[in-house]
C-alpha positions as CSV (number, residue, x, y, z in Angstrom):
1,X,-44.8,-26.6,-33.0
2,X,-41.1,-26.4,-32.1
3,X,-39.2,-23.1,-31.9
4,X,-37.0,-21.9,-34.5
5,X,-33.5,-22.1,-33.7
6,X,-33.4,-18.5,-34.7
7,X,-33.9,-16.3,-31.2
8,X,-35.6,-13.6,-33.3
9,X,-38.1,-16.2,-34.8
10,X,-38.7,-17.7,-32.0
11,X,-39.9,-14.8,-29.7
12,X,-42.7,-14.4,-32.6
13,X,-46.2,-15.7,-31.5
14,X,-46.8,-18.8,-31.9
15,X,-49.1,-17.9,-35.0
16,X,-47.4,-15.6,-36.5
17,X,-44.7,-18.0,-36.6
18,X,-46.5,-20.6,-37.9
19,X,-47.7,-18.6,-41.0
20,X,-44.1,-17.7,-41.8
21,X,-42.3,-21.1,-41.4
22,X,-43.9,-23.1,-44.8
23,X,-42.1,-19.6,-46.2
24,X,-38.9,-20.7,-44.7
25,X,-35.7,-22.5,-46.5
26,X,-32.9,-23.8,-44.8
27,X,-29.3,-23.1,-46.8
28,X,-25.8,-23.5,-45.6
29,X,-24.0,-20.8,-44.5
30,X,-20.4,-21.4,-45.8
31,X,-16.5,-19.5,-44.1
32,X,-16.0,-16.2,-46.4
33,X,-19.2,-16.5,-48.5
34,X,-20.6,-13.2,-49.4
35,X,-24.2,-12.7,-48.5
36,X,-25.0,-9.0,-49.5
37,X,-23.2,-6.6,-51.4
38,X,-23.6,-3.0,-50.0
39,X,-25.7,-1.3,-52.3
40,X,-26.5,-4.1,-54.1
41,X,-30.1,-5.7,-54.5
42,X,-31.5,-8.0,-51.6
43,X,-32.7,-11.4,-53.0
44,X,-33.3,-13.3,-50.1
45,X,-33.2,-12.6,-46.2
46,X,-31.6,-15.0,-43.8
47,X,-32.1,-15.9,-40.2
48,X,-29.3,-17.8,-39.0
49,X,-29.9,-20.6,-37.1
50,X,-26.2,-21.1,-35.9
51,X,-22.9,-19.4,-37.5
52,X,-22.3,-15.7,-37.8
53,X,-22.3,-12.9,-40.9
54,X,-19.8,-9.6,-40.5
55,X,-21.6,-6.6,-41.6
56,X,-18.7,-4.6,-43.2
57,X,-17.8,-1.9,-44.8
58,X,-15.2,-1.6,-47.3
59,X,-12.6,1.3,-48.2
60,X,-10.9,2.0,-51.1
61,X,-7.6,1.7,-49.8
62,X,-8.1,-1.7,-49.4
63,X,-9.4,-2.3,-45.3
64,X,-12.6,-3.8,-44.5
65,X,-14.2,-3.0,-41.3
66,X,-16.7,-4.7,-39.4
67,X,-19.6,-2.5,-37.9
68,X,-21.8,-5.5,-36.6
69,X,-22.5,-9.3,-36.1
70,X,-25.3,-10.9,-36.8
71,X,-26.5,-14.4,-35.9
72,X,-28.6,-16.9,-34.2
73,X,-30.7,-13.8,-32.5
74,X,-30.9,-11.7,-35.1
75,X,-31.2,-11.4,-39.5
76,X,-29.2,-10.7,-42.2
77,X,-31.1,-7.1,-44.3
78,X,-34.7,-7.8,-42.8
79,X,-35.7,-4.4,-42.4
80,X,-33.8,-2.9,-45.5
81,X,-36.2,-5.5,-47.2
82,X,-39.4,-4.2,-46.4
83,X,-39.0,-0.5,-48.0
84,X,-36.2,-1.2,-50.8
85,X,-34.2,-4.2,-52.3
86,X,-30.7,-2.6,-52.3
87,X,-28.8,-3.8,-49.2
88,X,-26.6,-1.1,-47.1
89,X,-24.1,-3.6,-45.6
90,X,-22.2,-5.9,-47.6
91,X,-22.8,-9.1,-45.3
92,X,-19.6,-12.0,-45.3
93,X,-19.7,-15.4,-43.5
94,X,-17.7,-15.0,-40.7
95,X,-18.7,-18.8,-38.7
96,X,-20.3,-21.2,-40.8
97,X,-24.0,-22.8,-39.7
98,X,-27.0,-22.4,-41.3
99,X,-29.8,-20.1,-41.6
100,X,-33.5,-19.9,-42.8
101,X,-34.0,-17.6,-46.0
102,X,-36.9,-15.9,-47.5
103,X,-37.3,-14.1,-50.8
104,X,-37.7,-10.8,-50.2
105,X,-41.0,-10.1,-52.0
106,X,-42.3,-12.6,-49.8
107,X,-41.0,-11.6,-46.6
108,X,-43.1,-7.8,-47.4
109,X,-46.0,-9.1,-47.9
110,X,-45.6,-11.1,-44.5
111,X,-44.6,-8.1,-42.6
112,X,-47.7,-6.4,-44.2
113,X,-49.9,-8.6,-43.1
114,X,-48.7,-9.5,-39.4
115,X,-47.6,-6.8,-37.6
116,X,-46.4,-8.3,-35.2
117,X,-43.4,-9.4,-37.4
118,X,-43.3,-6.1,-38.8
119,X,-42.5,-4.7,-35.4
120,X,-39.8,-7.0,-34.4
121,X,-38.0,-6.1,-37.8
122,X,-38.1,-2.7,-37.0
123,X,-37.0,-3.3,-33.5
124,X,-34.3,-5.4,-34.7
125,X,-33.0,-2.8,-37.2
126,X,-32.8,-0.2,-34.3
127,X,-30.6,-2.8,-32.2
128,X,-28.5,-3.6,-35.1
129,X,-27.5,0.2,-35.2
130,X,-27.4,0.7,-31.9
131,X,-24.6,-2.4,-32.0
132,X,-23.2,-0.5,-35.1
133,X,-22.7,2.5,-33.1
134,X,-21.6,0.9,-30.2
135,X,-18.4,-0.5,-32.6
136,X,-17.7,2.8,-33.8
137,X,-17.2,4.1,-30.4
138,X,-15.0,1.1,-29.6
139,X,-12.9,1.4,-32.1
140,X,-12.3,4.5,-31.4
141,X,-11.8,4.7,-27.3
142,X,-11.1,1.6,-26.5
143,X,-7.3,-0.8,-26.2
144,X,-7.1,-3.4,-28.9
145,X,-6.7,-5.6,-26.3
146,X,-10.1,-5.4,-24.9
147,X,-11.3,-4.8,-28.2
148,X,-10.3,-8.2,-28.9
149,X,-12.2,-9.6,-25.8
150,X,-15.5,-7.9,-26.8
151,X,-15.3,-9.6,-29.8
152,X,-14.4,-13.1,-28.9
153,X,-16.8,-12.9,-26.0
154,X,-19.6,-11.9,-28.6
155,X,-18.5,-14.2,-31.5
156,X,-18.5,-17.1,-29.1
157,X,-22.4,-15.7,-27.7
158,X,-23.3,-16.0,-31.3
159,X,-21.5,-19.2,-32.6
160,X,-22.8,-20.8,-29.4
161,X,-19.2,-23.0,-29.7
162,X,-16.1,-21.9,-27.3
163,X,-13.9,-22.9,-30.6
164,X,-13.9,-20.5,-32.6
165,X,-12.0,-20.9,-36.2
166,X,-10.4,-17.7,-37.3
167,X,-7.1,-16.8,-39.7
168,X,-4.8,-13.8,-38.1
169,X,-6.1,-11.9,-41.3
170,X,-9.8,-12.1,-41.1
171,X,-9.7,-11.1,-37.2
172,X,-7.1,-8.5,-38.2
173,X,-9.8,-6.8,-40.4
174,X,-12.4,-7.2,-38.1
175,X,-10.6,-5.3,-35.1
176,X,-9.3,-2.7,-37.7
177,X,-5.8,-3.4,-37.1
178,X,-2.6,-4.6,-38.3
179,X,-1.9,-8.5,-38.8
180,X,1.0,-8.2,-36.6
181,X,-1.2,-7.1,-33.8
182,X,-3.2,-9.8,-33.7
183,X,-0.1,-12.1,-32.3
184,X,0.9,-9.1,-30.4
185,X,-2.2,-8.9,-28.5
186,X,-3.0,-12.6,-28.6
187,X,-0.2,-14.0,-26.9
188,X,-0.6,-12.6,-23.4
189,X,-4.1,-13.7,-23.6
190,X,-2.3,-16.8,-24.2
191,X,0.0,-16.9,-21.3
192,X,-2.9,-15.7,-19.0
193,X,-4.5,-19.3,-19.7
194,X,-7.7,-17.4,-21.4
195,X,-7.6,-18.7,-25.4
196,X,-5.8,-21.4,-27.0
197,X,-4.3,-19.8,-29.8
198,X,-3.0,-21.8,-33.1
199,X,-3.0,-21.3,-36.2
200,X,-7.2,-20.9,-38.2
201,X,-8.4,-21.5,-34.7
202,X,-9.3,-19.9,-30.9
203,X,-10.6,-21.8,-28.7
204,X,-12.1,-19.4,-25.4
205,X,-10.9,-21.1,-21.7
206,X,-11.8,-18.3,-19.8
207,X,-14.9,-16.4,-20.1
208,X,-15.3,-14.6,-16.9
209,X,-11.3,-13.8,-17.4
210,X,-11.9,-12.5,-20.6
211,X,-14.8,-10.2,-19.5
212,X,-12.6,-8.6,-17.1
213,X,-10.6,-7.6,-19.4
214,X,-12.8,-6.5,-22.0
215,X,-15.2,-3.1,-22.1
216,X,-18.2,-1.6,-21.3
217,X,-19.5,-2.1,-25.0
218,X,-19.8,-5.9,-25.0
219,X,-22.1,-6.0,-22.0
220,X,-24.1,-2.6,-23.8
221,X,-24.7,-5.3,-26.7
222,X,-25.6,-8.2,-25.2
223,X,-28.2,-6.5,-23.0
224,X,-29.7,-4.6,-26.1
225,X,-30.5,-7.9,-28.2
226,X,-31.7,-9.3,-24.5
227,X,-34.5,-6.2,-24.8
228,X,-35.1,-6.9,-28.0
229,X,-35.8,-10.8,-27.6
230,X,-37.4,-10.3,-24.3
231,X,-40.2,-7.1,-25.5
């Protein structure tokens, strides 16, 4: 049987996979749709198989801030399934692709009955904070230059694409900054022959330039979902 295109699905063994695939619907994953609503009920899960979901949170005054990214090696409210339906993140398509989805009911009585699926839910939860953390601490400490880096180094990880399409707004909530700063910080990445920027879209032409100028926290990431796919 083939693997799942999903990295989290695909480290399953081989028959605990194949008891959850004729479970398994494919649905398109379309820019700006919104999965979850935070604190509202989970219907379905989803595993992408290529494109990304923002986890977000929203503040009355308007800003929206992302805490995490989720795709190809990880799922969209799999662990919040299996003890309550209300989702704690609302959950916004970031990079369209596609994903596999699961009613929820379903997917607990699967995680019930193989463990081993339970486990990696679990496990994945714990990275998915972790990576939460991780942004918090970023935000916080770090330039919004490399701030910027760690996140088109990790979007592009998880859209498996160097081209990358993206509005000054939307990145401008994700970093939790200004519009304005977007350009401002964008532009000598530019010059420095590391992204083509235009207008919806950033294309990555440097990768090992970008990492050098990025921080600590992107590599932190990357090696935690590597543990997690790898256990």
């Amino acid at each position: 049987m083939a693997k799942s295109p999903n990295r989290l699905l695909a480290s399953l063994p081989p028959e605990v996979f194949s008891a959850l695939t004729p479970h398994l619907k494919t649905v398109e994953l379309k820019f700006a749709d919104v999965l979850a609503e935070a604190g509202g009920p989970i219907r379905q899960v989803y595993f992408p198989y290529s494109g990304v979901i923002s986890l977000v949170v929203e503040l009355d005054v308007g800003m929206m801030i992302e805490t995490a990214m989720v795709g190809r090696d990880g799922a969209l409210n799999a662990a919040s399934a299996l003890d309550g339906k209300v989702s704690l993140n609302k959950g916004i398509v970031q990079s369209a692709g596609s994903a596999g989805t699961i009613e929820v009911n379903r997917l607990r009585r699967l995680a019930n009955e193989l463990e081993p699926f339970r486990a990696l839910l679990i496990r994945h939860e714990q990275v998915l904070f972790a990576q939460s953390q991780q942004s918090a601490a970023c935000n916080a400490s770090h330039s919004v230059e490399a701030r910027m880096c760690r996140w088109l180094l990790y979007m592009r990880d998880l859209a498996g694409s160097d081209d990358l399409m993206l509005t000054q707004e939307f990145l401008a909530q994700m970093l939790s900054v200004r519009r304005p700063s977007v350009s401002i910080v964008a532009s000598p990445l530019q010059k420095a022959g590391l992204i083509k920027y235009s207008r919806g879209r950033i294309r990555v032409l440097d990768v090992k330039g970008l990492q050098k100028r990025t921080c600590e926290c992107y590599g932190t990431v990357k090696a935690h979902y590597e543990r997690l796919l790898s256990s």
